[in-house]
N, C-alpha and C positions, 0 to 999 in steps of 0.2 A: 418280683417284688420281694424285698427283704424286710423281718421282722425285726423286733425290737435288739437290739445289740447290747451283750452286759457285759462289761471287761472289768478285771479288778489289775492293779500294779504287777508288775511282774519284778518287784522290790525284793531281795534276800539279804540277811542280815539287819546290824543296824541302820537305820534312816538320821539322819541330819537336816535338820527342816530351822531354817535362822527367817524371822518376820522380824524387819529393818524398816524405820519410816521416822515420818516426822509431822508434825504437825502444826501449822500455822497458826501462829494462838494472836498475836494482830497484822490483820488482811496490808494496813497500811504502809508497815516496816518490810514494803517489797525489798529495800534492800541489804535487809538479813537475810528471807527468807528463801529469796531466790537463789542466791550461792549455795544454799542447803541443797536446794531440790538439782542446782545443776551438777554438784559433787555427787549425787546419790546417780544420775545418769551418765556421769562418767566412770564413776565406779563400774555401772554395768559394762560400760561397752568397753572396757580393760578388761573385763572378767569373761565378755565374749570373746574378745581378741586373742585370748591364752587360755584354751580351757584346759589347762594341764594346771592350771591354779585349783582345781576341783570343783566350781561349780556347775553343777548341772542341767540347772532349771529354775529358769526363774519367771514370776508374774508381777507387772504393779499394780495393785489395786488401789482404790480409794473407799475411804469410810466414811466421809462425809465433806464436804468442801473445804475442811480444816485441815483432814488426814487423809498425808500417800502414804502405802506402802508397798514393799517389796516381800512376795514370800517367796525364799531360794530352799531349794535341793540341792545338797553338798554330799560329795563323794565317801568325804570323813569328820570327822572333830577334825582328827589332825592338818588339813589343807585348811577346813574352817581359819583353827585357830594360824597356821602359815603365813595366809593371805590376811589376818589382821595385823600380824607383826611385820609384815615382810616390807624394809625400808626402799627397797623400790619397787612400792606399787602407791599407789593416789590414795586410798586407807590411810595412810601412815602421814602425808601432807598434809589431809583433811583433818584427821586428827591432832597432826601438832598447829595447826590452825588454830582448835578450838581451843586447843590448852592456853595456849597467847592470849587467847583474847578472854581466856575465862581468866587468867592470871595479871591480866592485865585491868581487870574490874570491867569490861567492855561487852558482857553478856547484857543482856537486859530483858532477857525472855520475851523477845517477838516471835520463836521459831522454838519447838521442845525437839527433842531429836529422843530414838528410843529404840530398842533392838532386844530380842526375846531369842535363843537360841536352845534348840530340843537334841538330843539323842535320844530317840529311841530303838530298845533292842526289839531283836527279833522274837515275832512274839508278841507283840504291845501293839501294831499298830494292823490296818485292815483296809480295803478302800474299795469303793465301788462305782461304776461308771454306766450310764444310762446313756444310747445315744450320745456318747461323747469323743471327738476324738483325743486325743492322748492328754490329759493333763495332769499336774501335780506331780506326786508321786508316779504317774505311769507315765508323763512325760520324761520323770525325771530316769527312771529304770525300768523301763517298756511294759508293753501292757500285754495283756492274755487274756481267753474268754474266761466269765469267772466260772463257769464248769471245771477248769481245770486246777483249782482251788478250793471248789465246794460252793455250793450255792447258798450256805447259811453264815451269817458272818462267825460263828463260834465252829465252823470248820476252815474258815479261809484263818484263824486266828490259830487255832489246832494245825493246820498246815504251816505253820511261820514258827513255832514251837520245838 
């Protein structure tokens, strides 16, 4: 019989953490807002297909029947920022999509779209797992028991320092 399991990330250096989503603002205009949610799953499954593009890890969540999102673990800023410029990948279609039609007066706000992108250095961040298999960050850069970090979060922080 095995006891409780505590693993913290086995993350070094900076972390890259991008929360990508959108949210339905009216239920009826299915057809804005499905093109959104089906470009957000295509996007993933090009970014499983090449993971030399640098993502890591990714999950989608939802926050309430309105709003998905994706929260990704990314290798660097720099593959981050790559993969948003890079003219052949589906990022770059979807985006000059929206520019047309935002330029075209053809928005009409059925669907918000929205993306929040972190660096943080080493040192800044901490993580802890109960009973979990590998997620987040320790999906994204493997996990260890959190004895070999220190059992307090102000030494697993001192350990990343």
């Amino acid at each position: 019989m095995s006891g409780a399991s505590r693993t913290t990330a086995d993350a070094q250096g900076d972390v890259v953490v991008l929360l990508i989503g959108m949210r339905v603002n009216h239920f009826w205009a299915v057809h804005q807002w499905v093109p959104v949610m089906s470009a957000m799953f295509r996007m993933l499954a090009e970014l499983k297909r090449e993971p030399e593009r640098g993502l890591l890890w990714r999950v989608l969540l939802t926050a309430s029947p309105r709003t998905y999102y994706v929260v990704q673990d990314w290798e660097s800023k720099e593959k981050l920022y790559a993969y948003a410029s890079a003219t052949d990948a589906f990022h770059h279609t979807a985006w000059a999509k929206i520019n047309r039609l935002e330029k075209g007066g053809k928005v009409r706000g059925h669907v918000g779209i929205w993306h929040e992108a972190y660096v943080v250095p080493q040192g800044a961040y901490e993580a802890v797992y109960g009973d979990m298999p590998a997620f987040g960050l320790a999906a994204a850069h493997g996990q260890v028991p959190l004895a070999a970090r220190g059992r307090f979060a102000k030494d697993r922080f001192a350990w990343r320092a």
